[in-house]
VOBA-1610 file (N, C-alpha, C; in pm, whole numbers, padded with zeros to 5 digits, always signed):
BEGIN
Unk+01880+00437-00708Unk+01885+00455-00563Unk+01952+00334-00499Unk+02022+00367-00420Unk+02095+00262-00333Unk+02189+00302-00223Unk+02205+00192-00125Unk+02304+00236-00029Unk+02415+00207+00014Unk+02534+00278+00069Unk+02638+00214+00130Unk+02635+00216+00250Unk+02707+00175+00323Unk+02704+00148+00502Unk+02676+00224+00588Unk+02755+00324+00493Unk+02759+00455+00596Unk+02590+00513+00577Unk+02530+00519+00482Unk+02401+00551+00453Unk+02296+00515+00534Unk+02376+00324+00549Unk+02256+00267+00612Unk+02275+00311+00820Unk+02420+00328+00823Unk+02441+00343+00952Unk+02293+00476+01007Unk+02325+00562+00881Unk+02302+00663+00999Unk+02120+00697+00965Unk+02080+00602+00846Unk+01945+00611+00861Unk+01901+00487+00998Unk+01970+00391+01026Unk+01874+00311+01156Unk+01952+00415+01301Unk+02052+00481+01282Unk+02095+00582+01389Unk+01946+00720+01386Unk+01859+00704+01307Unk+01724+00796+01278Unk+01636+00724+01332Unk+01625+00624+01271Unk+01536+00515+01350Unk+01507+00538+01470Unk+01665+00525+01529Unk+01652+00427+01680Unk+01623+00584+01768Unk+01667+00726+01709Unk+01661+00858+01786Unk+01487+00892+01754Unk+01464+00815+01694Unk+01310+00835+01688Unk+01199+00697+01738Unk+01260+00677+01845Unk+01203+00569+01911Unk+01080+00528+01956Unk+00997+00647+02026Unk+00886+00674+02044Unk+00779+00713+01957Unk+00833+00787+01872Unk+00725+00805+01738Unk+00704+00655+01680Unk+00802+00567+01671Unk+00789+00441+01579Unk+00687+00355+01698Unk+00681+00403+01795Unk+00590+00291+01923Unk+00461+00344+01917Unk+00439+00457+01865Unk+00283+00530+01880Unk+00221+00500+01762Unk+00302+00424+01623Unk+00181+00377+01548Unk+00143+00251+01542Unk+00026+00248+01515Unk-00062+00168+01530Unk+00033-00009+01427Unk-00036-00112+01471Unk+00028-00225+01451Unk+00049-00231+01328Unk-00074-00202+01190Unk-00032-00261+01063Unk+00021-00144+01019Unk+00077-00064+01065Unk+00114+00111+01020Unk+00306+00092+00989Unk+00350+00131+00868Unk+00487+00134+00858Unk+00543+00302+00926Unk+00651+00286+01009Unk+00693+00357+01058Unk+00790+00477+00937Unk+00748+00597+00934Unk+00756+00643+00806Unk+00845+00804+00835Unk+00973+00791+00791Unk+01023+00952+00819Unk+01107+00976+00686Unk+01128+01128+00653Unk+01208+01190+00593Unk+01346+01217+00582Unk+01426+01170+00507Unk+01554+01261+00502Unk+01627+01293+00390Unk+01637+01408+00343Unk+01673+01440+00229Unk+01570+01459+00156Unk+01589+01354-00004Unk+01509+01366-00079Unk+01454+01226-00085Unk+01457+01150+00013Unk+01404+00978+00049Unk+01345+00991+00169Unk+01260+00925+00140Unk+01164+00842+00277Unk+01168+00747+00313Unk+01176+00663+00433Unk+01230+00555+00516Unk+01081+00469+00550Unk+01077+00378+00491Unk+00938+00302+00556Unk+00958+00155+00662Unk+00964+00144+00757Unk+01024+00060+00848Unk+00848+00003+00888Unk+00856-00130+00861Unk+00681-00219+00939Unk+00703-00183+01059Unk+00629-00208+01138Unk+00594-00200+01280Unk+00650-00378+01319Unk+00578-00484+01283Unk+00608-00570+01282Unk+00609-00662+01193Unk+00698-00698+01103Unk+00700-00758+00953Unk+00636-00903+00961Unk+00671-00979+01127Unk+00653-01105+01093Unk+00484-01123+01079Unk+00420-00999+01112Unk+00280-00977+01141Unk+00228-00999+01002Unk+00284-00954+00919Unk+00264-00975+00751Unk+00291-01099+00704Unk+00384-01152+00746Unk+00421-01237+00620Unk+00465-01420+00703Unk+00430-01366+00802Unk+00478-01535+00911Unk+00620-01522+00954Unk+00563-01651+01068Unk+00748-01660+01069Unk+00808-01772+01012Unk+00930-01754+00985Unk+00993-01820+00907Unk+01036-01751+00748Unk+00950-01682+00705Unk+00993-01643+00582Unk+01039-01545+00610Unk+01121-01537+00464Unk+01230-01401+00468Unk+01180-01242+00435Unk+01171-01172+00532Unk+01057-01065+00531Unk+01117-00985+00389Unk+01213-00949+00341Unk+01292-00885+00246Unk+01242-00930+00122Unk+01270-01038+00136Unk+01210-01135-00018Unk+01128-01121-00034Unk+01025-01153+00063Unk+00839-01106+00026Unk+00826-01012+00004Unk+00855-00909+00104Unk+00843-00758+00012Unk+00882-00734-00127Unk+00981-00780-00163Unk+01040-00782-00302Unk+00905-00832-00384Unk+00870-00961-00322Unk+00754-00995-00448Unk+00664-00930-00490Unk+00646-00843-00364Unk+00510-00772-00360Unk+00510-00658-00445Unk+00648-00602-00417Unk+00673-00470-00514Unk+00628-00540-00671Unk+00692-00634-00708Unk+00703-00693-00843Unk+00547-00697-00870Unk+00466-00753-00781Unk+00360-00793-00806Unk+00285-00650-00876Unk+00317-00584-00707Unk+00199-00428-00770Unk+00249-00389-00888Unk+00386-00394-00916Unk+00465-00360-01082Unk+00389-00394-01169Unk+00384-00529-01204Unk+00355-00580-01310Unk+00192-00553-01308Unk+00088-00556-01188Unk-00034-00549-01198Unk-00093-00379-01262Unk-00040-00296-01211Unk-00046-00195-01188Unk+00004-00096-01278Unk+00138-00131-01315Unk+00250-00055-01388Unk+00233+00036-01523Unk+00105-00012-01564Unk+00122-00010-01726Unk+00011+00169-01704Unk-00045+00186-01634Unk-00117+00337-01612Unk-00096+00369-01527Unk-00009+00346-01411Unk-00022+00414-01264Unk+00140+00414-01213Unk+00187+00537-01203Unk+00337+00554-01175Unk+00340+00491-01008Unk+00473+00392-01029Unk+00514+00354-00912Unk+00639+00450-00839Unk+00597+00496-00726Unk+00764+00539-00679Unk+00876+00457-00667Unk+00989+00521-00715Unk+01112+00431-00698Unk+01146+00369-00548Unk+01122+00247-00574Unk+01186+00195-00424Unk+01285+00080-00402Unk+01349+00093-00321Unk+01438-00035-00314Unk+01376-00086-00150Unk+01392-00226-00152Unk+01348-00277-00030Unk+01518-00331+00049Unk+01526-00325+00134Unk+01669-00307+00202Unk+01596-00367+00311Unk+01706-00533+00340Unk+01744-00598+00435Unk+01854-00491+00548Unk+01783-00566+00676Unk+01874-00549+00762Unk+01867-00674+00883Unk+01932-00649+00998Unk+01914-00709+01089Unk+01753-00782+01119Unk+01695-00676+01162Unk+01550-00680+01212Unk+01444-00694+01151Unk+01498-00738+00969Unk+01369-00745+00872Unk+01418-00663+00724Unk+01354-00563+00702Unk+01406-00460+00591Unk+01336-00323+00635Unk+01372-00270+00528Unk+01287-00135+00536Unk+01286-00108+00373Unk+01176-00005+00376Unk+01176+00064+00175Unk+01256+00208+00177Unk+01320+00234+00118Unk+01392+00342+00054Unk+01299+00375-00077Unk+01218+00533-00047Unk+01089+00570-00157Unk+01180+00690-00219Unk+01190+00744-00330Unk+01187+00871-00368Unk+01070+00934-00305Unk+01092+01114-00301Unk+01015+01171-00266Unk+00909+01200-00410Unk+00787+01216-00376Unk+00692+01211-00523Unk+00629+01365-00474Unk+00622+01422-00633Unk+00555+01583-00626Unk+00407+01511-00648Unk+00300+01481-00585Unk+00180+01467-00598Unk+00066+01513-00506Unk-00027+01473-00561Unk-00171+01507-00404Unk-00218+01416-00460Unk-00261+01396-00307Unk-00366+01263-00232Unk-00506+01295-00270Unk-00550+01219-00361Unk-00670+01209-00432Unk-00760+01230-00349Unk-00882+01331-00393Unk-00966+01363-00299Unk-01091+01336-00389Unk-01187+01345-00287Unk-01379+01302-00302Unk-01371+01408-00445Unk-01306+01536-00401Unk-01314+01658-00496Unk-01299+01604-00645Unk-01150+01570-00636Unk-01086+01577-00743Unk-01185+01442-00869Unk-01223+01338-00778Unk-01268+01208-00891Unk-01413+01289-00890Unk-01457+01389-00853Unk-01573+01414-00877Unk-01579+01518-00988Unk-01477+01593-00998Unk-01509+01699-01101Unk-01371+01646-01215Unk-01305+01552-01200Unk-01233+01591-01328Unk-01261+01350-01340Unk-01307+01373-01474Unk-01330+01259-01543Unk-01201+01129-01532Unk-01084+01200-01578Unk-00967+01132-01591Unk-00940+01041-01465Unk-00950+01128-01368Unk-00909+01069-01199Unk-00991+00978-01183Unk-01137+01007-01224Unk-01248+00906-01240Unk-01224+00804-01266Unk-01170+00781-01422Unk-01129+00699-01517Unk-01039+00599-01405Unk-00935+00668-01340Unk-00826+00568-01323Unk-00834+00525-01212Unk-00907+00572-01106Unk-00955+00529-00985Unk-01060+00375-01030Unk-01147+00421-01078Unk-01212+00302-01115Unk-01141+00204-01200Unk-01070+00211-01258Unk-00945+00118-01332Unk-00891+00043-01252Unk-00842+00126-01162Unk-00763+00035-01023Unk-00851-00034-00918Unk-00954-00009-00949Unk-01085-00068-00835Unk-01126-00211-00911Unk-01127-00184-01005Unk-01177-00334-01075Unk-01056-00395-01098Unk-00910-00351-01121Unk-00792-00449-01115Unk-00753-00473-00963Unk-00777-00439-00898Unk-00745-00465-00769Unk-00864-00574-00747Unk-00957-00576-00755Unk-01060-00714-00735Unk-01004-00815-00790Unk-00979-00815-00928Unk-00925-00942-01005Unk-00797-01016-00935Unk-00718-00901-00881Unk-00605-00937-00813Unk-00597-01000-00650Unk-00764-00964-00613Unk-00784-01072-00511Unk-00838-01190-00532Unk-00919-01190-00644Unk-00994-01319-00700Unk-00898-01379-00731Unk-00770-01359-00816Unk-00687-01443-00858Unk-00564-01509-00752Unk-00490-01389-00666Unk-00456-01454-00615Unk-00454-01418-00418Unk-00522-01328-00383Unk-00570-01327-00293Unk-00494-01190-00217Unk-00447-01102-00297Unk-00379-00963-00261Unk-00470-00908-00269Unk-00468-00755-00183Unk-00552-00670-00235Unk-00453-00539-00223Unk-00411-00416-00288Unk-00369-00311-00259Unk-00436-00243-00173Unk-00384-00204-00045Unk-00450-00123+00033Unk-00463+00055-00021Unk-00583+00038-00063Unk-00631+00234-00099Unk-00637+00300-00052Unk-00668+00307+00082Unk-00726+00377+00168Unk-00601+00463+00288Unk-00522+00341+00348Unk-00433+00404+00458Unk-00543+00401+00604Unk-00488+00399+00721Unk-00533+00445+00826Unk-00591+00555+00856Unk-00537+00639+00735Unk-00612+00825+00771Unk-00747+00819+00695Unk-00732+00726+00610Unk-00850+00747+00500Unk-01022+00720+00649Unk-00974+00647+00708Unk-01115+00662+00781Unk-01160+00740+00862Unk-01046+00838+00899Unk-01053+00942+01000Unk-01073+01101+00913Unk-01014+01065+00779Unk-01075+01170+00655Unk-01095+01091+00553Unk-01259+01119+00568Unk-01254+01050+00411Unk-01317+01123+00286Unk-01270+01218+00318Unk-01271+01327+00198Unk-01147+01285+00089Unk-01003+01221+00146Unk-00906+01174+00047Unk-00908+01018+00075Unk-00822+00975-00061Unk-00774+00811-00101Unk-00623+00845+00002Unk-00608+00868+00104Unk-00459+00873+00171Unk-00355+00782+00092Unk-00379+00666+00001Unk-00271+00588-00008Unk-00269+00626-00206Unk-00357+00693-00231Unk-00370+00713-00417Unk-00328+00853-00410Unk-00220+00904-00481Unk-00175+00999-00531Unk-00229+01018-00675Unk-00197+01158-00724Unk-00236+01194-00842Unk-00126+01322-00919Unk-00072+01337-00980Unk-00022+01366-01039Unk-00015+01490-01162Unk-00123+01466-01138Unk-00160+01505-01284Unk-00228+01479-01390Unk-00139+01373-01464Unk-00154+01250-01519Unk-00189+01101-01520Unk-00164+01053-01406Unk-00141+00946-01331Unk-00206+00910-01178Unk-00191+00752-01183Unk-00228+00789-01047Unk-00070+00735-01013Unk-00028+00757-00891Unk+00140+00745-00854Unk+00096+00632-00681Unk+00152+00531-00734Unk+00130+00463-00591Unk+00270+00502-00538Unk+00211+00495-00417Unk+00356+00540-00314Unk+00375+00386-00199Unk+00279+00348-00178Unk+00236+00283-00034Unk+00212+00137-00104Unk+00355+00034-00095Unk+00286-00094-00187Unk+00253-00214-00065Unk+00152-00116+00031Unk+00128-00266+00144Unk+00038-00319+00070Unk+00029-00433+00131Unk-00171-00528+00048Unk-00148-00604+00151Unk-00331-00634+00133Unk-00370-00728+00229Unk-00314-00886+00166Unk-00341-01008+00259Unk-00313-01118+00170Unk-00376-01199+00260Unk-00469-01328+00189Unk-00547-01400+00241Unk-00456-01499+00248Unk-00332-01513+00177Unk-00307-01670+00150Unk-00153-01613+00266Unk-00151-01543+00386Unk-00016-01493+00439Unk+00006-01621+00511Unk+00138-01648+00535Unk+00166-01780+00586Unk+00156-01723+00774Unk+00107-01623+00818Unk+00081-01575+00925Unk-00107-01602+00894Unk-00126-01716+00971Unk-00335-01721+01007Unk-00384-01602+01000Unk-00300-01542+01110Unk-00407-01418+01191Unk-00375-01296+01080Unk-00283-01259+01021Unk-00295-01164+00885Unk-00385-01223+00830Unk-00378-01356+00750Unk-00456-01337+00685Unk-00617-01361+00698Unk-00637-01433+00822Unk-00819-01369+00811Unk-00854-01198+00853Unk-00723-01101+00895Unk-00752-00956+00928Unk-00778-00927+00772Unk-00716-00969+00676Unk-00711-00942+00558Unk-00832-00988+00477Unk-00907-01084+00535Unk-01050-01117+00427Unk-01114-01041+00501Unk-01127-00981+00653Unk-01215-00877+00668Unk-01199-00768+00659Unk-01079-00730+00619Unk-01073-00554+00591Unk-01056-00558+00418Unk-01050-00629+00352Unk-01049-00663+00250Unk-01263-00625+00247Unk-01335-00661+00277Unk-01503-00627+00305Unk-01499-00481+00346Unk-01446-00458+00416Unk-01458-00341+00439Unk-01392-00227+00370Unk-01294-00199+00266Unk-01227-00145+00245Unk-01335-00160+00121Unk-01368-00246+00019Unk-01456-00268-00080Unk-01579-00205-00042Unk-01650-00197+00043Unk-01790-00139+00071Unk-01749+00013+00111Unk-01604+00082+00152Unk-01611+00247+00181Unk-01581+00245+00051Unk-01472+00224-00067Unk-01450+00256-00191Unk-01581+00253-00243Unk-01710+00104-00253Unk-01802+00182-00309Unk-01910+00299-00295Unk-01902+00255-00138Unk-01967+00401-00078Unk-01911+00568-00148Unk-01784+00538-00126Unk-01672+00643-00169Unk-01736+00687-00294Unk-01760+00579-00411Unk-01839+00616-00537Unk-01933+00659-00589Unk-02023+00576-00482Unk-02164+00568-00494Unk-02197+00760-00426Unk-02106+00815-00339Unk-02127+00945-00364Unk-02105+01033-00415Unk-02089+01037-00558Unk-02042+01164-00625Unk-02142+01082-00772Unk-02238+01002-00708Unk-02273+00917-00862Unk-02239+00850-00946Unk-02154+00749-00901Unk-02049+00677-01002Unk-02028+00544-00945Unk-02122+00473-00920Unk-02136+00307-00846Unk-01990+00235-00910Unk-01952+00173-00787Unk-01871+00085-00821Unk-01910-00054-00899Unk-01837-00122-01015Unk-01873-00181-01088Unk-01730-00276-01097Unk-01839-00411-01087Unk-01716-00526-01069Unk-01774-00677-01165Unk-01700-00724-01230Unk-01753-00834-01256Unk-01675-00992-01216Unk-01669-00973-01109Unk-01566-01038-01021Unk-01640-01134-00861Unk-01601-01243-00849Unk-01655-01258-00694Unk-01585-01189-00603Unk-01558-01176-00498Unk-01498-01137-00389Unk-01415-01226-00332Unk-01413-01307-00290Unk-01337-01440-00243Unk-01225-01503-00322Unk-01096-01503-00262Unk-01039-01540-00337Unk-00995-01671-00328Unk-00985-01717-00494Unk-00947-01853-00527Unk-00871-01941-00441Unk-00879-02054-00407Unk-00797-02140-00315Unk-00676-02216-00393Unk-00592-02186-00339Unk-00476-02316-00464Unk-00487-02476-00490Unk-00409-02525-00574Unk-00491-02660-00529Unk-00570-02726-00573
//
């Protein structure tokens, strides 16, 4: 996947004709549309993530790498390229044939079980160690929480689509203490999430993550 000019012209010419939809979501929400067989993920406000001064493109880049390498080895990533522009970047996703993991699905089939909880205890380690967390949930997940809005399933797999995370160590303050408290909260609905279908969440991990240094 990749683009030429003309590609990029006329996806921020989508953007900008969709002006008002991109103002009605909410602050940490990526502005998210269709065309073709790609999806367009544009932040709301990048410097909100990552500070100012750093290069919003690059960080994203790390981050992809990061969830790669953390993640990669059982859980399909969608193809994405992260694309600089003027105003920051945006992600270029393939479209993925999946469903959004539901209360249903980790309750009656073992496997989903299996890998949900896989990613619940590597996602802890990955805040203990270095202070990321993959966001599971999404904004819809609290308004339904019958599904994981941000965990797809496949089939086989679980398929991340959505590589935001929280980060304690963001060179933006105010991200990152939003991030040690929704980071608490996002850990207590996942175990809630568990703890109802009979299947306690299980960690052998602190919560807090390591300081550098």
């Amino acid at each position: 996947m990749f683009l030429v000019m003309s590609d990029l012209e006329h996806i921020l010419a989508e953007k900008d004709r969709r002006f008002l939809d991109r103002l009605a979501r909410p602050l940490g929400e990526n502005f998210v549309f269709r065309l073709g067989r790609s999806y367009y993920k544009f932040p709301n406000y990048p410097w909100f993530f990552f500070g100012n001064g750093v290069d919003p493109a690059a960080a994203m880049r790390r981050q992809v790498r990061l969830v790669s390498r953390r993640f990669g080895r059982y859980c399909r990533l969608a193809r994405t390229v992260v694309v600089p522009y003027s105003e920051g970047y945006f992600l270029k996703q393939e479209t993925v044939e999946a469903e959004k993991i539901s209360l249903d699905m980790i309750e009656r089939d073992a496997k989903v079980r299996e890998a949900v909880s896989r990613l619940l205890s590597d996602n802890d380690q990955l805040w203990e160690q270095h202070g990321y967390y993959l966001d599971m949930i999404g904004s819809e997940g609290f308004s339904d929480p019958s599904r994981l809005h941000n965990l797809l399933w496949d089939g086989e797999r679980i398929v991340l689509f959505d590589f935001g995370m929280l980060n304690a160590r963001s060179a933006n303050p105010l991200f990152a203490a939003v991030s040690v408290a929704l980071h608490e909260l996002q850990r207590w609905y996942l175990r809630k999430y568990l703890e109802n279908i009979g299947h306690p969440m299980e960690t052998n991990v602190s919560h807090r993550p390591r300081r550098r240094g």
